[in-house]
C-alpha positions in Angstrom: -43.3 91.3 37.5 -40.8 91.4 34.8 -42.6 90.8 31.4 -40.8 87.7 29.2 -39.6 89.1 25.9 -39.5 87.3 22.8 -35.9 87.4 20.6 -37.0 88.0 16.7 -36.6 85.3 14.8 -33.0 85.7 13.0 -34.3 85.6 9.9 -32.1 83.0 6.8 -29.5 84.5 4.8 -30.5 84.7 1.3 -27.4 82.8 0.5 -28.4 79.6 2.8 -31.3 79.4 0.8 -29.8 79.4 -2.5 -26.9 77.0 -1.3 -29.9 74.6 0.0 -32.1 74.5 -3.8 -28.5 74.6 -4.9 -27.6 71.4 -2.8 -30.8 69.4 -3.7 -30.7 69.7 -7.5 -26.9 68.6 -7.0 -27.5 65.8 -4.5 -31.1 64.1 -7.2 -30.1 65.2 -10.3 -26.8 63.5 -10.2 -28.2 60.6 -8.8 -30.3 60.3 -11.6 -27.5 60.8 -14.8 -24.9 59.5 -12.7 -24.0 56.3 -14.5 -24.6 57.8 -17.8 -21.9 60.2 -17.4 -19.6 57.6 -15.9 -19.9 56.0 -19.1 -19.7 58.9 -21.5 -16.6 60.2 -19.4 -15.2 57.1 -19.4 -15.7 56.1 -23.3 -14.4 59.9 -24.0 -11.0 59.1 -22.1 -10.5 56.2 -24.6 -10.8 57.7 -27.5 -9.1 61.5 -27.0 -5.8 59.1 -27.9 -7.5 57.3 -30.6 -5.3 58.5 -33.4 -1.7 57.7 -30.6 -3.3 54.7 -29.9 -3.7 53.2 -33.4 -0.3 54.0 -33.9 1.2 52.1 -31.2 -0.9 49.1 -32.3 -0.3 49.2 -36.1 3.4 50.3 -36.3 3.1 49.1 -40.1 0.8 51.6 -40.6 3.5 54.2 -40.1 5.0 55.4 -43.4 8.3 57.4 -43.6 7.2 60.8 -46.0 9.2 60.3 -49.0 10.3 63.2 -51.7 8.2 61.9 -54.1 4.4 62.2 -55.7 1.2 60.0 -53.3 -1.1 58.0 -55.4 -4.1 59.5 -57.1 -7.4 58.8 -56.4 -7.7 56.3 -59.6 -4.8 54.7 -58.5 -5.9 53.8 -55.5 -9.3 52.4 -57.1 -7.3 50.6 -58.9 -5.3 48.5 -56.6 -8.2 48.2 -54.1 -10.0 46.6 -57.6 -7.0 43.6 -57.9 -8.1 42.6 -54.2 -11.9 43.3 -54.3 -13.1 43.7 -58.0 -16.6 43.3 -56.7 -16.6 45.9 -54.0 -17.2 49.6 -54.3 -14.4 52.0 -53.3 -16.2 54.4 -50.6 -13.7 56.7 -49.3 -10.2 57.3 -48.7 -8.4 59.2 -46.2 -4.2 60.4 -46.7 -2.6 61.1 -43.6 1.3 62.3 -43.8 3.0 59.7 -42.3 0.9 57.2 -42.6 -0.3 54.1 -45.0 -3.2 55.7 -47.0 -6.7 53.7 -46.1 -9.4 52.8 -48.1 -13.1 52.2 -47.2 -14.7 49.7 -49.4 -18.1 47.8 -49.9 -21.9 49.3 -48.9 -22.9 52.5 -46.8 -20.3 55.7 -46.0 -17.7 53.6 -44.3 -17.9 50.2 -46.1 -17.2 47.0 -44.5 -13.4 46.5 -45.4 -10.6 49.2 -45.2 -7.6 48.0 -46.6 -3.8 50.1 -46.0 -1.7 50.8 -48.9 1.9 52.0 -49.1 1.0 55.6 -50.2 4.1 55.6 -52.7 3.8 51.7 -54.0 0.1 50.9 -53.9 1.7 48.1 -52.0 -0.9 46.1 -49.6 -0.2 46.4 -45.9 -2.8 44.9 -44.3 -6.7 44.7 -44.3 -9.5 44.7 -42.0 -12.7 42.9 -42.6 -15.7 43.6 -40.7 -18.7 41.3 -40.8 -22.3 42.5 -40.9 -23.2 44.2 -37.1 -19.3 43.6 -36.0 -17.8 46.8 -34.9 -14.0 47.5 -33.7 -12.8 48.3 -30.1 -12.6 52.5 -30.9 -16.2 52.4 -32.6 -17.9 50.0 -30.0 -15.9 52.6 -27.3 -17.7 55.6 -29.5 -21.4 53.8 -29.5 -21.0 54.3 -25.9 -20.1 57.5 -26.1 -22.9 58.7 -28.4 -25.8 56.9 -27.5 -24.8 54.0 -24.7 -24.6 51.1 -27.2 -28.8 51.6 -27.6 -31.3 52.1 -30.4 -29.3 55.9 -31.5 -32.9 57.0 -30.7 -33.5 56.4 -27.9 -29.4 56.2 -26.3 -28.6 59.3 -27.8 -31.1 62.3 -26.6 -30.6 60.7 -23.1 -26.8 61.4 -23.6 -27.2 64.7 -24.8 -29.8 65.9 -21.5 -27.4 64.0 -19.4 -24.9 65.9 -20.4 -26.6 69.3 -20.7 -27.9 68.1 -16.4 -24.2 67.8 -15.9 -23.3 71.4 -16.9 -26.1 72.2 -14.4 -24.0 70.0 -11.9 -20.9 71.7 -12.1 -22.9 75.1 -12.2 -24.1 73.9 -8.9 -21.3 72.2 -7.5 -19.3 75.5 -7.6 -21.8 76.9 -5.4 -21.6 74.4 -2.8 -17.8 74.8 -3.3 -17.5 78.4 -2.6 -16.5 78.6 1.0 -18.7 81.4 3.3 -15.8 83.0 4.6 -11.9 82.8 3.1 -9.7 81.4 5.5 -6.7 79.8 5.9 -8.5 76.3 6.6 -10.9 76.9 4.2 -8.8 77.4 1.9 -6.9 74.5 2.8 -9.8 72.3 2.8 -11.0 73.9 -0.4 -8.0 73.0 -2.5 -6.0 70.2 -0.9 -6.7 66.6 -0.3 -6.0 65.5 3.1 -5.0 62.2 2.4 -3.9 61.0 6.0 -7.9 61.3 6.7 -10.3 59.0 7.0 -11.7 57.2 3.5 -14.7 59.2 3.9 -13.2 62.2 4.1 -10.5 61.7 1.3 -13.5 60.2 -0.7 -14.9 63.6 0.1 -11.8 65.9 -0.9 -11.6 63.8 -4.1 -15.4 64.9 -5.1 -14.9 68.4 -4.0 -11.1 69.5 -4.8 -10.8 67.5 -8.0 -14.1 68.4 -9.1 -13.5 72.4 -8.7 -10.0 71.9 -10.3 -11.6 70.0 -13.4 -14.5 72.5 -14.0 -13.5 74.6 -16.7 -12.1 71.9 -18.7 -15.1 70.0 -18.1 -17.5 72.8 -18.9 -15.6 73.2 -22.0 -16.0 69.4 -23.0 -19.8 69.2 -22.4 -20.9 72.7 -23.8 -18.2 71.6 -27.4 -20.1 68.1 -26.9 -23.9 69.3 -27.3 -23.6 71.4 -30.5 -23.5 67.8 -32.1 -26.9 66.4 -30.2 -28.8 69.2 -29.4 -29.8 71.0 -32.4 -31.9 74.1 -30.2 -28.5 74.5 -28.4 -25.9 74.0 -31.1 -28.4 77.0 -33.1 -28.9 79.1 -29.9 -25.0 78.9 -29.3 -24.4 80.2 -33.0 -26.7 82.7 -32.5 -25.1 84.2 -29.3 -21.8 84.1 -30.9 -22.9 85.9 -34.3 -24.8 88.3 -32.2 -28.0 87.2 -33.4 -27.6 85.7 -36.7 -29.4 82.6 -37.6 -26.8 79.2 -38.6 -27.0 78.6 -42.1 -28.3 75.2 -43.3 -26.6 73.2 -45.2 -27.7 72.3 -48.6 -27.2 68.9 -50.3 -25.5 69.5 -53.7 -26.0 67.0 -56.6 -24.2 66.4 -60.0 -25.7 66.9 -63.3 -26.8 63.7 -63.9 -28.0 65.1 -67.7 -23.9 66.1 -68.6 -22.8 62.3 -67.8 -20.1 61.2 -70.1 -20.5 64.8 -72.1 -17.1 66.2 -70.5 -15.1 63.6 -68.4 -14.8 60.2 -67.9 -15.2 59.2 -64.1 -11.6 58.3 -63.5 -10.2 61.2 -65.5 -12.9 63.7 -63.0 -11.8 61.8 -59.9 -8.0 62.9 -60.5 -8.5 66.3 -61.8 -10.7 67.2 -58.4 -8.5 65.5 -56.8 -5.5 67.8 -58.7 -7.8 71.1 -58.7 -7.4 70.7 -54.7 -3.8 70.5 -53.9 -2.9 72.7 -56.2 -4.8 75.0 -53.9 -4.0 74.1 -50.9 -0.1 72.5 -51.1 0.7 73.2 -47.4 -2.2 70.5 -46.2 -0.8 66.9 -44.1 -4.3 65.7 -44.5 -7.1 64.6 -46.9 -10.2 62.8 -47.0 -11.8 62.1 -50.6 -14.9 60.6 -50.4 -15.5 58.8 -53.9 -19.0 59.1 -56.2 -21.4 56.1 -56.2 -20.8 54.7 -59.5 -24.4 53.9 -59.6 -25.4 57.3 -58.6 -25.5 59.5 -61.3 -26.2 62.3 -59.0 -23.6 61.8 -56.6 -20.5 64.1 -56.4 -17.0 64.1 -55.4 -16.5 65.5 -51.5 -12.5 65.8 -50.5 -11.8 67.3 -47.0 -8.4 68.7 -46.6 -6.5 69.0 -43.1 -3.3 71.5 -43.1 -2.2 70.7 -39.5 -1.7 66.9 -38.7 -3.9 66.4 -35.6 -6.1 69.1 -35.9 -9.4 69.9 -37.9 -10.4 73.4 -36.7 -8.6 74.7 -40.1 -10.1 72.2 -42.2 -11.6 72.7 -45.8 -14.1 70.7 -47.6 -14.4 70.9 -51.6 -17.5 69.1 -53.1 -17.4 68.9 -57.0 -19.7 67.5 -59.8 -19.0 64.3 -60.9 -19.7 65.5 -64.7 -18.7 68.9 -65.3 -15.9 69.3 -62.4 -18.1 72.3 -61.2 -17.1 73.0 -58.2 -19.9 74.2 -55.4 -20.3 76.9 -53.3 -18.7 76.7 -50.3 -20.3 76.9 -47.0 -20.1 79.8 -45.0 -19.4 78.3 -41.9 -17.9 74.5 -41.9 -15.9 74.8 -45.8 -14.2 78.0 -45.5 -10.8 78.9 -44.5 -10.0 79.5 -41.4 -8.2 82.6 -41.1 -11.1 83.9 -43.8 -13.9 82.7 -41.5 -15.8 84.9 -39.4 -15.6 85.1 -35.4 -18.7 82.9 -35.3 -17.6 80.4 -38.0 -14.0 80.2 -36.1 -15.9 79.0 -33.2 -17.7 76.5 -34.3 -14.8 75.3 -36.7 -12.9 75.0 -33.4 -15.8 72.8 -31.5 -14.5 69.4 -32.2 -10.8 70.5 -31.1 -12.1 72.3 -28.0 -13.9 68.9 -27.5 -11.0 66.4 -27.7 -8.4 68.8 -26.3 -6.5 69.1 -29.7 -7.0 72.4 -29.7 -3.8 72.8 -27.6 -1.8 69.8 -29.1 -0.7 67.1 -27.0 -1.0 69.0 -23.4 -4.8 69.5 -24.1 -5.5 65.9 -24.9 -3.3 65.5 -21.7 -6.0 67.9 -19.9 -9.0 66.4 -21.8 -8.2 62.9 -20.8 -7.3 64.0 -17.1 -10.5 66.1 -17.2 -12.7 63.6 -18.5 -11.2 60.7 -16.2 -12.1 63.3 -13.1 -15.5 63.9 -14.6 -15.8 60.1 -14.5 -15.1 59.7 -10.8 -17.4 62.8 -9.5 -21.1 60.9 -9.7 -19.0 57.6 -8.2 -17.5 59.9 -5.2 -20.9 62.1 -4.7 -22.9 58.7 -4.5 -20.4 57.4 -1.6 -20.9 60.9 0.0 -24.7 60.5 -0.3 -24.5 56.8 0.8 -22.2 57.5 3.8 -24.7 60.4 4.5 -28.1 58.1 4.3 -26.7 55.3 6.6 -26.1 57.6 9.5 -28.2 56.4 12.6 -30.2 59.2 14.1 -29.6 60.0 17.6 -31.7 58.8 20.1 -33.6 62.0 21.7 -32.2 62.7 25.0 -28.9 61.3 24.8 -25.9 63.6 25.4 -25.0 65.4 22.1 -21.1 64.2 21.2 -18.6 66.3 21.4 -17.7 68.4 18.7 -14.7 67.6 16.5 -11.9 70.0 16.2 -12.6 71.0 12.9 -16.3 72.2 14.0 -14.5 73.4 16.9 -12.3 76.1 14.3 -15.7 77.0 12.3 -17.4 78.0 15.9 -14.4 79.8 17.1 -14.2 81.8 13.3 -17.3 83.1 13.1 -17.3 83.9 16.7 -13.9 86.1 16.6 
């Protein structure tokens, strides 16, 4: 009598367990911050072009540069005053090229920004925004930051959203990454069929598109984070510095005892203002935030932008109101650029590595693209998952179908 023997059980390939975890956080997780990355992608699409955008729209906005001297900061006070002698003056940003825009009325922005010819003081148009009305770009950025909800509660769900998706793309490569390299794996790992079925195009879409928009994507979402995580925007300094700790930044204050003891406030606002191009000549961009007038305390804060559509190589001044003394900068956001150290450079850089700027126009190009793919993935996984759960389950004993051809190449490659 011949004895039956038992086969050992073929035990699982470390990698088929890792690809299964792998497949379930994928498949729940981005069921569960699907639509609120739909809606940050989407909202981020709209506004990489925001500045392109505005252009188009307001054409009268656009000022030919002329060989001849911008008005100062007490200029501009003063013909926003002739329009609105009632109003605070709140800000006001120069832009080479462009009608200079002033923020009036309460809070950082105001409630009114009017455009005026740089080189006349001439009026070019207004905006008025009534209390709780917002524009197109900063109901599109509400979205973006915290899903038009209380910012408390909109905007942490954003931010672990976003830090889930990293995790998604993380795992998506894994379920990407083909077992063996092969000439139809390869073709099905970096083509779209598109004579296929929908299911299967819907399926390339998810899987091709999503491995060719990964590191731009990764990019946007790791540059977005630093601005809503604050344990990840200090961890990532950290790593970058090799281990040193982000330095806070301090709120500086004018001497409120030296008022009216040195300079007037419209003669200070000018010689700032003066103090700062004189240092930097070669900048195409300026914000100068103005002093609360009722605010004896408050100073005078004036960005300064040397490349027109970029910010990585900005520099921020921030001078007392009284005594023109000019603060400390800080180490990492109001130095110079090429002076700044590796870490600082990064970090400088986050905003443009965020919007694509970073590379001119062909990395707003990739940003959009990237952001309009990231868009589609949780819409094209869902379809996968829903085509998925609708399948009927075959009834037991019934002949098994036969195999398609494309099962019929996998059987035959891992046989040969």
């Amino acid at each position: 009598m011949i004895a039956k023997t038992t086969s050992p059980k073929k035990k699982k390939h470390p990698r088929s367990l890792f690809y299964r975890i792998s497949a379930w956080l994928h498949l729940w997780l981005g069921l569960v911050t699907g639509i609120v990355m739909v809606i940050v992608c989407v909202t981020g699409c709209l506004y990489v072009f925001i500045d392109e955008i505005k252009s188009v729209l307001n054409p009268e906005t656009n000022i030919a540069r002329q060989d001849k001297p911008v008005l100062t900061p007490s200029q501009l006070s003063d013909a926003a005053a002739k329009i609105y002698p009632d109003k605070k003056v709140s800000y006001a940003t120069y832009q080479q090229g462009k009608a200079i825009t002033v923020g009036l009325g309460e809070g950082r922005r105001g409630n009114i920004t009017l455009y005026i010819n740089p080189y006349t003081g001439k009026l070019i148009k207004k905006e008025i925004k009534e209390k709780g009305e917002t524009d197109f770009f900063s109901f599109v950025l509400s979205g973006h930051r915290f899903l038009w909800m209380p910012y408390k509660i909109g905007r942490p769900i954003v931010n672990y959203s976003t830090l889930i998706f990293v995790f998604l793309l993380i795992t998506g490569m894994v379920l990407w990454w083909p077992k063996k390299w092969t000439k139809s794996t390869r073709e099905r790992s970096f083509q779209i069929k598109w004579g296929a079925s929908f299911k299967r195009v819907n399926y390339d879409f998810h899987n091709v598109l999503g491995f060719y928009s990964l590191l731009v994507l990764l990019a946007i979402a790791l540059t977005g984070m630093v601005y809503g995580i604050e344990w990840y925007s200090k961890g990532l300094y950290w790593v970058t510095s090799a281990g040193q700790s982000l330095p806070d930044y301090k709120d500086v204050k004018s001497d409120s005892l030296q008022a009216n003891k040195f300079y007037t406030s419209r003669a200070a606002m000018d010689l700032a203002w003066k103090k700062v191009i004189t240092k930097t000549p070669e900048a195409q961009g300026f914000y100068y935030g103005y002093p609360d007038t009722t605010d004896a305390k408050s100073t005078i804060n004036i960005y300064i932008y040397p490349t027109a559509g970029r910010y990585y190589d900005n520099m921020s001044f921030a001078f007392d109101r009284h005594t023109l003394k000019e603060f400390p900068a800080h180490p990492v956001y109001d130095v110079k650029f090429s002076e700044a150290s590796f870490p600082a450079k990064i970090r400088k850089m986050n905003y443009d590595i965020h919007v694509g700027s970073i590379l001119g126009l062909p990395g707003k190009i990739l940003a959009f693209f990237g952001a309009l793919i990231g868009a589609s993935l949780p819409i094209t996984g869902f379809i996968i998952w829903w085509g998925k759960r609708k399948k009927k389950p075959k009834k037991p004993g019934t002949a098994a179908a036969k195999p398609s051809a494309r099962k019929m190449a996998v059987v035959e490659e891992s046989i040969t």
